[in-house]
Structures are given as C-alpha cells and as structure tokens.
C-alpha positions in Angstrom: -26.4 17.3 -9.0 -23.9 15.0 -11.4 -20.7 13.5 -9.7 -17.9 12.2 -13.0 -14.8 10.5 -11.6 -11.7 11.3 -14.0 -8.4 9.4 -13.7 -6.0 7.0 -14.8 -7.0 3.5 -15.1 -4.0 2.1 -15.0 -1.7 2.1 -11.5 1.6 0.5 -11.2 2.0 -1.1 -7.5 3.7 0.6 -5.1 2.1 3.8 -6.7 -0.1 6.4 -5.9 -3.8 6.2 -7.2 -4.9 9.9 -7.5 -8.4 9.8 -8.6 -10.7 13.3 -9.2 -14.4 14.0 -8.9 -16.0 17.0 -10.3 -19.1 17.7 -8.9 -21.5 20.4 -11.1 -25.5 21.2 -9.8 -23.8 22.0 -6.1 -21.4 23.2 -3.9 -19.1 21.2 -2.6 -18.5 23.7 0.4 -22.3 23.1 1.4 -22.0 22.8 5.1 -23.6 19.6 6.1 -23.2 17.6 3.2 -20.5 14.9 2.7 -18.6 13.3 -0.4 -17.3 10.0 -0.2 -15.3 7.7 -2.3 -16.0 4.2 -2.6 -15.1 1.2 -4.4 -15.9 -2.5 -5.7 -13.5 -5.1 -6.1 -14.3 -7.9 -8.5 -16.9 -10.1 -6.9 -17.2 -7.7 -3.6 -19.4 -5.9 -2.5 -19.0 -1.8 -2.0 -16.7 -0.8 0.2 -17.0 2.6 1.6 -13.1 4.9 1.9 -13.7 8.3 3.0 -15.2 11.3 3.0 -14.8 15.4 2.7 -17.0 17.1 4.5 -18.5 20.5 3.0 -16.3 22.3 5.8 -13.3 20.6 4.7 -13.4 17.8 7.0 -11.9 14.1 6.3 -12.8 10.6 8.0 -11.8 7.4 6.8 -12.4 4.0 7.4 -9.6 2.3 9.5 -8.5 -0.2 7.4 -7.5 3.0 5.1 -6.5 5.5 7.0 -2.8 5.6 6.7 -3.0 5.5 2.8 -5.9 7.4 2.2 -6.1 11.3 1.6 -8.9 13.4 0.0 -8.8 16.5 -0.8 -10.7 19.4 -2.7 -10.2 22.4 -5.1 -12.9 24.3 -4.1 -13.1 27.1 -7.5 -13.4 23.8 -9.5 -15.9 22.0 -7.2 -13.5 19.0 -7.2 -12.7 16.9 -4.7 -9.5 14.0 -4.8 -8.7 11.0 -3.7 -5.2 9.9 -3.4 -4.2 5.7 -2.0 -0.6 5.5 -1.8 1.3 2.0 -1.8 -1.0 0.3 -3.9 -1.1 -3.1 -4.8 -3.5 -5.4 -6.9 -5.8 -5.3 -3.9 -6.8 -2.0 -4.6 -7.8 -2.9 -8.2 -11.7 -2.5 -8.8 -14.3 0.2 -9.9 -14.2 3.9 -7.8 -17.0 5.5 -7.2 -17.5 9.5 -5.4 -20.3 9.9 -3.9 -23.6 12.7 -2.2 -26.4 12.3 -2.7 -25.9 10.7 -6.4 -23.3 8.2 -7.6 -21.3 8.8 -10.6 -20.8 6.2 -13.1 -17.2 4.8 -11.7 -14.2 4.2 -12.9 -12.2 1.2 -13.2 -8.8 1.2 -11.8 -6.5 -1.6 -12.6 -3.0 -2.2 -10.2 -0.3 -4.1 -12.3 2.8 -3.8 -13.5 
C-alpha cells in the first residue's frame, strides 16, 4: 500500500485547506480499516485530526471537529480533508495515514 498527499501549499487565512490522499495497493472501502489525517506543527509533535472509516465513517478529535471534514471518492481511492477558517496555527506538515504514512506535505497559512 502507498498513501501520496496532493495539495496546495500555500493557504490564505480565513481559508479552506482542502488536502487529497490517493491511496493505490488497497481499497479504501476495506471494511475495518481506517485513514486518518494528521499533522506537525513546527517544533510539535504529531497531532492526530480524523479519520474515514472503510464504511464511510468520520470521527474527529474535539478540538477539530467543527472545522474538520473528510471525505472520499471512492472510483479514485481518494480520500479529502477539508479545515475551514484557517489561520497560521494550522500551518505545519499533513500527513494521511493506514497502515503506512505518506511522505507529507507542508502547508503554509499566510497572507
């Protein structure tokens, strides 16, 4: 299984961060099975956001929860993370996530 996060790296505040990871070597519709976002901010540590289930399922973590959505495109075996009302907070590196990580990608909030 590979997991390669695709979006922009640039987000200006108040935004929405819409962030996409394509999955390839299995189903994202695997009952059982879970894909989660998470992120780093500079000098933190990993900080868990969400996750689809293979049913379709979503659970987030509180702090999260009201700007947080994931969703998938199941003929693509994609799943998507969307954070509205960003702000320089939410800058760091993004991560998805089952059973491998993908490499991440850096998301920058400025203006």
């Amino acid at each position: 299984v590979q997991l390669q996060e695709s979006g922009p790296g640039l987000v200006l505040p108040s935004q929405t961060l819409s962030l996409t990871c394509t999955v390839s070597g299995f189903s994202i519709t695997t009952d059982g099975f879970y894909w989660s976002w998470v992120r780093q901010a500079p000098g933190k540590g990993l900080e868990w956001i969400g996750y689809i289930s293979g049913s379709g399922n979503t659970h987030f973590t509180p702090s999260l929860k009201s700007r947080a959505t994931i969703s998938r495109d199941t003929s693509k075996n994609q799943f998507t993370l969307q954070l509205n009302s960003v702000t320089p907070e939410d800058t760091g590196v993004y991560y998805c996530f089952n059973l491998v990580w993908g490499q991440g990608t850096q998301v920058t909030v400025s203006s």
